[in-house]
C-alpha positions as CSV (number, residue, x, y, z in Angstrom):
1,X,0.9,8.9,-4.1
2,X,-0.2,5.8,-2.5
3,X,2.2,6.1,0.3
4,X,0.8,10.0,1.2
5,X,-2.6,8.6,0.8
6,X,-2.1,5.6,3.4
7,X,0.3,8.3,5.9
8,X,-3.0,10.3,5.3
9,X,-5.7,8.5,6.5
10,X,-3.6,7.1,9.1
11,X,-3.1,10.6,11.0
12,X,-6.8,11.3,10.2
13,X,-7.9,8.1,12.3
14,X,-4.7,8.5,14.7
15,X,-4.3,11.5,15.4
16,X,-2.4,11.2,19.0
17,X,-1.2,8.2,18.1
18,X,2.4,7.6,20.3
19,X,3.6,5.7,17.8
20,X,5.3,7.2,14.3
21,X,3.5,5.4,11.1
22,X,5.0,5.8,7.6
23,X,5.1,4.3,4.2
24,X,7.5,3.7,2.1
25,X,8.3,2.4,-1.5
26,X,11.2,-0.4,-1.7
27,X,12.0,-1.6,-5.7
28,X,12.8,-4.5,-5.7
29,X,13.2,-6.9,-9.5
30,X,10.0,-7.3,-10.2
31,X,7.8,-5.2,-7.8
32,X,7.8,-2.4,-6.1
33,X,7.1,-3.2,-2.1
34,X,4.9,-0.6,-0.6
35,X,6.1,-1.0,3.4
36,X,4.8,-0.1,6.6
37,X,7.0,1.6,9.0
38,X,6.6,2.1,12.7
39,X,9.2,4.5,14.2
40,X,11.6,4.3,11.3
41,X,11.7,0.7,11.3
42,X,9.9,-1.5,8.1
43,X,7.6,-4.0,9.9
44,X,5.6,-5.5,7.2
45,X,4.9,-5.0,4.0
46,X,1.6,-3.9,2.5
47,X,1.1,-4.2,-1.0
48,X,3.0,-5.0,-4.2
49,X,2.9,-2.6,-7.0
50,X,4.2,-4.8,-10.8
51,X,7.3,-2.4,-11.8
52,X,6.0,-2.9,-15.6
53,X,1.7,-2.8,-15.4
54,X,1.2,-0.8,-12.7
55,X,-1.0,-3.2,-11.4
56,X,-1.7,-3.5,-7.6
57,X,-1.5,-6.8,-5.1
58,X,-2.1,-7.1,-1.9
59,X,0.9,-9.0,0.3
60,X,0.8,-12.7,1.0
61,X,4.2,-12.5,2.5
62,X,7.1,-10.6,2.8
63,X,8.7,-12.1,-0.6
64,X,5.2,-12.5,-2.9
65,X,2.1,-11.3,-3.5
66,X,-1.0,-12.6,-3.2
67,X,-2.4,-13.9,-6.4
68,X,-5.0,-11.8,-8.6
69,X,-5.2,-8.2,-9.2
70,X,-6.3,-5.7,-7.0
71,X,-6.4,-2.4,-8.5
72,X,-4.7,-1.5,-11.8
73,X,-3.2,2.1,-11.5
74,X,-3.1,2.6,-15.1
75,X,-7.3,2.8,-15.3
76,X,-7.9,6.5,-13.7
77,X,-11.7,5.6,-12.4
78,X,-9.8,2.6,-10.5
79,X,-6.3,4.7,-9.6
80,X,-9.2,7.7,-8.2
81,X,-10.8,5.4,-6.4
82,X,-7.8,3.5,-5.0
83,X,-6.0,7.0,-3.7
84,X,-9.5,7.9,-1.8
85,X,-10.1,4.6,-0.3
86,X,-7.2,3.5,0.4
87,X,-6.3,2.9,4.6
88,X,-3.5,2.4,6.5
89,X,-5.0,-1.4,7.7
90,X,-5.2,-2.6,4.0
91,X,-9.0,-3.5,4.0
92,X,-9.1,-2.4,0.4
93,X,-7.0,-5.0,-0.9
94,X,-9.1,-7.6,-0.1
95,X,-11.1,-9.5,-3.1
96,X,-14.3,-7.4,-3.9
């Protein structure tokens, strides 16, 4: 849901955009890698989602995330809020 959510508000602020954005989920040991693609290719990632809590990070490279937890999709006000507010740029991911 997070992936239609971020390919969402991506059209809504793009919408002639040349270029062909999606997202994508890639499971990986631990976490799940939430990815940016441009034109079929991954170019970065943008989040980690922990397989187990269901908790949210935003990237600090390619291979980890960035300490502390963003959002914790198992909380519905906080999952609600996350699927609403959530853009393509990643603004939301930041400490609040």
């Amino acid at each position: 849901m997070l992936c239609d959510a971020l390919q969402q508000n991506h059209q809504r602020q793009y919408p002639n955009s040349g270029r062909n954005y999606s997202y994508a989920l890639i499971s990986g040991r631990k976490y799940h890698k939430v990815m940016q693609c441009v034109d079929g290719q991954t170019e970065s990632v943008h989040a980690f989602i922990d397989k187990k809590t269901g908790e949210v990070y935003k990237a600090a490279s390619y291979k980890a995330p960035a300490k502390g937890v963003r959002y914790d999709l198992r909380l519905i006000e906080q999952r609600e809020w996350l699927f609403e507010n959530a853009d393509w740029a990643g603004s939301y991911l930041y400490s609040r």
